[in-house]
Backbone as a chain_set.jsonl record, in Angstrom:
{"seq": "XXXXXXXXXXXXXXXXXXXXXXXXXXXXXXXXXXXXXXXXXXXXXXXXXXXXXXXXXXXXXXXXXXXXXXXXXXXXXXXXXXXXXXXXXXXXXXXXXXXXXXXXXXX", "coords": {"N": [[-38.72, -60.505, 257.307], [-41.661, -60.819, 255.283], [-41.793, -61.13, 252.132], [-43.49, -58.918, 250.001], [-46.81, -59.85, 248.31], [-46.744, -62.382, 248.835], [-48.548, -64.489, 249.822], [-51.711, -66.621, 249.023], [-53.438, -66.924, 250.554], [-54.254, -65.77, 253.677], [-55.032, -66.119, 256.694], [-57.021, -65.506, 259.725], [-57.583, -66.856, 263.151], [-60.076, -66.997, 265.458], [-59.49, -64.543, 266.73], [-59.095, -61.897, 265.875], [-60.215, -60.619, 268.107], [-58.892, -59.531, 269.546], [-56.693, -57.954, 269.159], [-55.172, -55.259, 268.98], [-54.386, -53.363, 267.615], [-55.531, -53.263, 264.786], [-55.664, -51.516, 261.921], [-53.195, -51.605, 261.372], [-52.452, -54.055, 261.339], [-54.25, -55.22, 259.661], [-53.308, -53.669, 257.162], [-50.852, -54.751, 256.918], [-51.857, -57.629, 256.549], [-52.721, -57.151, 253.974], [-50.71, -56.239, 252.073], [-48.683, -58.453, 251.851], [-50.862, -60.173, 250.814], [-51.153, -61.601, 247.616], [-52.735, -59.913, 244.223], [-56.271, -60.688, 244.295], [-55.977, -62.122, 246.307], [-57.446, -63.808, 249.216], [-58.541, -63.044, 252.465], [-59.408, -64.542, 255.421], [-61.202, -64.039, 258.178], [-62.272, -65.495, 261.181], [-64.411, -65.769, 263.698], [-66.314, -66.149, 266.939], [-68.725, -65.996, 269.662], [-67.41, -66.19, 272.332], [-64.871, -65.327, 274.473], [-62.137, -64.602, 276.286], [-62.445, -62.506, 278.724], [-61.279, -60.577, 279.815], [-58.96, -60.178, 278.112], [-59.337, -59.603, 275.793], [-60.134, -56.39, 273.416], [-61.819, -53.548, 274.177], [-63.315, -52.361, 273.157], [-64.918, -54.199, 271.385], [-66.472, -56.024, 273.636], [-67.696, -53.934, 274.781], [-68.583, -51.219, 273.747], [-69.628, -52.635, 271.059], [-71.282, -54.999, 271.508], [-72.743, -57.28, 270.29], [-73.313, -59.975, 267.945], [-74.085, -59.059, 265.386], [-72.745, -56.649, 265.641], [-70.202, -56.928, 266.021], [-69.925, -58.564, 263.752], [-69.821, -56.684, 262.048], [-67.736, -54.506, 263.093], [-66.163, -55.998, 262.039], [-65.833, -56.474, 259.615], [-65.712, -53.816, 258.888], [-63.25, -53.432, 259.504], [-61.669, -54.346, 256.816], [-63.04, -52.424, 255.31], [-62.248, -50.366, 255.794], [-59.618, -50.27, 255.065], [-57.102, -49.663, 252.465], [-57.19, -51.666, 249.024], [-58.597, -53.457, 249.318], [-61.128, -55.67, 248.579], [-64.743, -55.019, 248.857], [-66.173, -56.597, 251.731], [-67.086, -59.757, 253.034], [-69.683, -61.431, 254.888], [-69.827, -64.974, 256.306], [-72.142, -67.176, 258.167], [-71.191, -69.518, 259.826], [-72.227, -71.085, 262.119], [-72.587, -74.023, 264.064], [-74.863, -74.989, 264.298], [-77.983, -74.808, 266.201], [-77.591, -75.533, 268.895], [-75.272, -74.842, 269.647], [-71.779, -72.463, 269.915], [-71.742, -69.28, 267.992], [-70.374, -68.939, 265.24], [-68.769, -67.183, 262.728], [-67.092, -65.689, 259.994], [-65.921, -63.473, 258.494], [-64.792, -61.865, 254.858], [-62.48, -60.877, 252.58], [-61.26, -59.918, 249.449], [-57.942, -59.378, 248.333], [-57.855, -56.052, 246.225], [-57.66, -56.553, 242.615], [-54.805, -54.974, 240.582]], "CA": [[-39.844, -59.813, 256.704], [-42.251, -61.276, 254.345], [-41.903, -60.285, 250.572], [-44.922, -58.315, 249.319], [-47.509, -60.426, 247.615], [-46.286, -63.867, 248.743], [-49.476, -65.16, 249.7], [-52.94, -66.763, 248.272], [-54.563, -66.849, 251.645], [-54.445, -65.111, 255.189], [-56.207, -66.591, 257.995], [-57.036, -65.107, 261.464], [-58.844, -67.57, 263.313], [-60.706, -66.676, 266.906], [-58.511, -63.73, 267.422], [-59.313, -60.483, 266.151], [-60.831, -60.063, 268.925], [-57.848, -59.242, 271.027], [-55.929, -57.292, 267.769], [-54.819, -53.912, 269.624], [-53.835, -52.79, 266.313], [-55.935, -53.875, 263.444], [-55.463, -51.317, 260.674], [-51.539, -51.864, 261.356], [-52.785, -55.658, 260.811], [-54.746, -55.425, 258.064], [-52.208, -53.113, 256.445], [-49.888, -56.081, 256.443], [-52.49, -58.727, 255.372], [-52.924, -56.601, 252.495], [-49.478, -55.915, 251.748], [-48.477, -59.317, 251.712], [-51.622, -61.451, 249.653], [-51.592, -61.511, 245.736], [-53.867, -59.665, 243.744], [-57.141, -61.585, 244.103], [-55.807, -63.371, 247.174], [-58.387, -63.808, 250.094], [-58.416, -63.08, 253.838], [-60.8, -64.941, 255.987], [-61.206, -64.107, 259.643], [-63.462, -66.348, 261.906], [-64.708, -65.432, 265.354], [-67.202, -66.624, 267.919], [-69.072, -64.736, 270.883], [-66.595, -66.672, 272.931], [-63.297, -64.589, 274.237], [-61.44, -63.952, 277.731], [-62.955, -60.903, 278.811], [-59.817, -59.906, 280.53], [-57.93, -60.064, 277.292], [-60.708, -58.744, 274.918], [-59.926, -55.285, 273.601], [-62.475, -52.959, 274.892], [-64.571, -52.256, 271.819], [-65.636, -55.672, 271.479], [-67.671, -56.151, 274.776], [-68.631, -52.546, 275.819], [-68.967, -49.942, 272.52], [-70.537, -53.163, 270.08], [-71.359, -56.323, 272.299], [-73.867, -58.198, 269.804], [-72.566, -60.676, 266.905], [-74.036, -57.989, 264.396], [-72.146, -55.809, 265.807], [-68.864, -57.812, 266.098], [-69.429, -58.913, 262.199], [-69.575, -54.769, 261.354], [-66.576, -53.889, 263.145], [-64.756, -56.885, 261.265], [-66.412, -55.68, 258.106], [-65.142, -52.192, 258.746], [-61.711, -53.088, 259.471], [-61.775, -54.491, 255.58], [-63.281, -51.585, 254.466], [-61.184, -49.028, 255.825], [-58.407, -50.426, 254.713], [-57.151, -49.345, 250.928], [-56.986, -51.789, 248.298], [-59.49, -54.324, 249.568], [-63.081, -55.34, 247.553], [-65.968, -55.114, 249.529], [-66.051, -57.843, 252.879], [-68.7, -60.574, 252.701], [-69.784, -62.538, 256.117], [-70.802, -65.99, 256.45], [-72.386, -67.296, 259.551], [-71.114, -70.676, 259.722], [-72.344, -71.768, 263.173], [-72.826, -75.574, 263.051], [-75.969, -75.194, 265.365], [-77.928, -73.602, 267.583], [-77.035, -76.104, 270.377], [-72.992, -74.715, 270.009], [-71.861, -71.045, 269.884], [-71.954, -69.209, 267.072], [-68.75, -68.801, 264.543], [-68.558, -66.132, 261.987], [-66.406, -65.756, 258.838], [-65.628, -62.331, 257.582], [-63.553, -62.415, 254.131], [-62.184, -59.887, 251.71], [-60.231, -60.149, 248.405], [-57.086, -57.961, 247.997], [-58.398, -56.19, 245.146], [-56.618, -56.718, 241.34], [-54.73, -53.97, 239.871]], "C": [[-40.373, -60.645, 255.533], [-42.621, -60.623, 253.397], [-43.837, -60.109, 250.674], [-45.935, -59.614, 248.402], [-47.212, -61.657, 247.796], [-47.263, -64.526, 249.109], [-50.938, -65.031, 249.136], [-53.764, -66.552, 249.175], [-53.986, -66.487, 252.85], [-55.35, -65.8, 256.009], [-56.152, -65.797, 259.243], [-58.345, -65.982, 262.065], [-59.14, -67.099, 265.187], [-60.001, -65.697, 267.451], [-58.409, -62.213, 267.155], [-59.981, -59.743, 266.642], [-60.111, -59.351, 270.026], [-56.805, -58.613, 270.15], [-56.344, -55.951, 268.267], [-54.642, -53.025, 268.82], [-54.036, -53.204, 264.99], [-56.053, -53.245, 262.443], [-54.246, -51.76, 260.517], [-51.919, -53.688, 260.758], [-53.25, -55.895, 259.387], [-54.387, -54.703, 256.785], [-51.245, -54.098, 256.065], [-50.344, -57.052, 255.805], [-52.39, -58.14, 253.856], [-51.501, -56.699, 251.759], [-48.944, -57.472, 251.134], [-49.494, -60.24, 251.057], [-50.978, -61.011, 248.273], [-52.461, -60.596, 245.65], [-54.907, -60.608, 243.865], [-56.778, -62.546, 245.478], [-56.979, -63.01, 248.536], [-57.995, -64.017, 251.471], [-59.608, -63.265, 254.489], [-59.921, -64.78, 257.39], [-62.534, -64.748, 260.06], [-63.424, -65.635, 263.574], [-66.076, -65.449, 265.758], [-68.089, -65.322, 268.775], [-68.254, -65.222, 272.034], [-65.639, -65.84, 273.507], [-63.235, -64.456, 275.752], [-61.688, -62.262, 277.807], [-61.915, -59.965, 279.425], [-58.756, -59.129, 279.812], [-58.304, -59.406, 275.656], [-60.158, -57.185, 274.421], [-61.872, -55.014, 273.602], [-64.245, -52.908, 274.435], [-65.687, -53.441, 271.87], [-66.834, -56.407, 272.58], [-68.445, -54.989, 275.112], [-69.423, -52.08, 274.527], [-69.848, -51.401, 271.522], [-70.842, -54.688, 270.426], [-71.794, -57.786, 271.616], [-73.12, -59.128, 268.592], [-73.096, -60.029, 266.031], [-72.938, -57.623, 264.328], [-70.085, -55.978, 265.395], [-68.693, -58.167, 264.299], [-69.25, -57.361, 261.557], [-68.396, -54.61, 261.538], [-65.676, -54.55, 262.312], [-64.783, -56.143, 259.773], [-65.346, -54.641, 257.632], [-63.292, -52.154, 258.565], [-61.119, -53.292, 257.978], [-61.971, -53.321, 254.917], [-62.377, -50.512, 254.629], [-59.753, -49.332, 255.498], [-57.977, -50.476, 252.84], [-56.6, -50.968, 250.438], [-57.401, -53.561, 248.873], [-60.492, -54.558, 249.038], [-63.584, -55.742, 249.151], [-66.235, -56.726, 250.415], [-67.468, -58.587, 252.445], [-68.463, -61.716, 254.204], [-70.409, -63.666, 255.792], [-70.988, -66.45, 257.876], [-72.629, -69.084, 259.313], [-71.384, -71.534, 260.976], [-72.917, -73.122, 262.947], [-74.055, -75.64, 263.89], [-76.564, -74.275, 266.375], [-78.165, -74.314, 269.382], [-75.431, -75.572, 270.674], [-73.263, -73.063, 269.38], [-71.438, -71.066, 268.429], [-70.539, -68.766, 266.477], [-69.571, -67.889, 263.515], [-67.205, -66.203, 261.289], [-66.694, -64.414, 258.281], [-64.201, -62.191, 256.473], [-63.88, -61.133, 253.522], [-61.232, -60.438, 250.602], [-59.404, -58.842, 248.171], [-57.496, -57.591, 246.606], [-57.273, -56.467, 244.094], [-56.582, -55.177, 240.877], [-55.381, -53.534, 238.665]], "O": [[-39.536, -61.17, 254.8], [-43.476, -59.739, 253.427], [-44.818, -60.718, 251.101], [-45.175, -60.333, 247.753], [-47.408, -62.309, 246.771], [-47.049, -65.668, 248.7], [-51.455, -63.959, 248.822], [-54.842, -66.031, 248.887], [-52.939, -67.107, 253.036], [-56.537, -65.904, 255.7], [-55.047, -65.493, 259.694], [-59.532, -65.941, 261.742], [-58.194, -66.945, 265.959], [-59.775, -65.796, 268.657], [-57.845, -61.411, 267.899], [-60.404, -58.657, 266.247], [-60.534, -58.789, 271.036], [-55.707, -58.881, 270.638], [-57.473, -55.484, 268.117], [-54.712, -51.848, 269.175], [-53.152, -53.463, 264.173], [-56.558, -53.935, 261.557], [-54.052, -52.384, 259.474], [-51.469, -54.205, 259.735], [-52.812, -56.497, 258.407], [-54.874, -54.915, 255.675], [-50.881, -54.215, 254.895], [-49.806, -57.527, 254.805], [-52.015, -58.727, 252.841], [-51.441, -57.399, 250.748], [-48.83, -57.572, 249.913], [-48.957, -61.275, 250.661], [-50.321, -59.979, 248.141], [-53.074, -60.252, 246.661], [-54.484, -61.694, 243.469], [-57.326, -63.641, 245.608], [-57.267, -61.826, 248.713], [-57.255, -64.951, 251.781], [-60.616, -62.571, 254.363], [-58.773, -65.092, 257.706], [-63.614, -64.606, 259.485], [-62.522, -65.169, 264.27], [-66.952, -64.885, 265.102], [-68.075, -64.111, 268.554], [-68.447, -64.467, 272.987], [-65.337, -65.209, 272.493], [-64.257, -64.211, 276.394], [-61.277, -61.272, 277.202], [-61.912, -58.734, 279.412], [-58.035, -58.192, 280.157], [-57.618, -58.924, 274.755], [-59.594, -56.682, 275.393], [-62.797, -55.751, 273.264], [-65.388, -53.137, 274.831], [-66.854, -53.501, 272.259], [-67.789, -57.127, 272.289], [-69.573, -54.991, 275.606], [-70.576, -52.417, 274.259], [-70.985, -51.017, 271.246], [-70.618, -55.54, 269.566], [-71.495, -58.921, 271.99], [-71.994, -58.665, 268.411], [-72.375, -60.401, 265.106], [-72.117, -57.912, 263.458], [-69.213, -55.357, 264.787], [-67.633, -58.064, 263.681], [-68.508, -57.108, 260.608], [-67.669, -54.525, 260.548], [-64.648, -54.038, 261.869], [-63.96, -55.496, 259.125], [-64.572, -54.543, 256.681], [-62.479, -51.443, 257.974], [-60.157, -52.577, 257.697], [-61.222, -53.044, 253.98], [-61.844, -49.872, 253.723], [-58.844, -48.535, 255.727], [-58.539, -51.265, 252.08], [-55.788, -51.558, 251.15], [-56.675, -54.554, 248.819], [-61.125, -53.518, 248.857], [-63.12, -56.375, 250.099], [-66.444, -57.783, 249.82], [-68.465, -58.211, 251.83], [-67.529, -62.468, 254.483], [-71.424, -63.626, 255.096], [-70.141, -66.181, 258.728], [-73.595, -69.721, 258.893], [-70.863, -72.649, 261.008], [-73.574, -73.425, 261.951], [-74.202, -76.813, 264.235], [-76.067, -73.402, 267.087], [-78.611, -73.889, 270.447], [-74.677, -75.833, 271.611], [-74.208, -72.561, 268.773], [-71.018, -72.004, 267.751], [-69.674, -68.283, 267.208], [-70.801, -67.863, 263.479], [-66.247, -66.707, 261.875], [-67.713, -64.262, 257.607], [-63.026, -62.308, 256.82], [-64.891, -60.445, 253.663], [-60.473, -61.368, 250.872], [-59.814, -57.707, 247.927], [-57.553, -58.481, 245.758], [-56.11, -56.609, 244.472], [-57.512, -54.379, 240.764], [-55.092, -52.447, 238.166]]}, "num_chains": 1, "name": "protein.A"}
């Protein structure tokens, strides 16, 4: 088990798209940053549709949509500040990437 507060940064990269259980997830990111420490998730429109949870293609299909739900999973989760997206796609010849981050908040 990983002590409480042991890290500065969290990453999830191309994958909470297939996260069956993302308050349980982002209950643990939290648990485990610092005060002030930052969690960046990245994700594409890219994904194995096979392996996809459900949400993601049917109920909110669009890369809005996809940056909300990430959003949301930040927000609904206690003792997070307010998510901020960047849309770091390097082009619009290549698919598009996305960056949703949060800071665990400070006591």
């Amino acid at each position: 088990l990983v002590p409480a507060e042991a890290f500065e940064f969290v990453t999830c990269a191309l994958s909470i798209d297939y996260m069956r259980r993302p308050a349980e997830l982002l209950a643990e990111v939290q648990r485990v940053l610092r005060p002030g420490g930052l969690a960046v998730f990245s994700f594409s429109n890219r994904c194995f549709v096979t392996k996809v949870v459900k949400l993601w293609i049917e109920s909110y299909p669009s890369d809005v949509e996809h940056v909300w739900v990430v959003g949301s999973y930040f927000h609904f989760t206690q003792g997070f500040d307010s998510p901020v997206c960047v849309d770091v796609s390097p082009g619009s010849r290549s698919d598009p990437l996305y960056v949703v981050m949060a800071a665990k908040s400070q006591p």
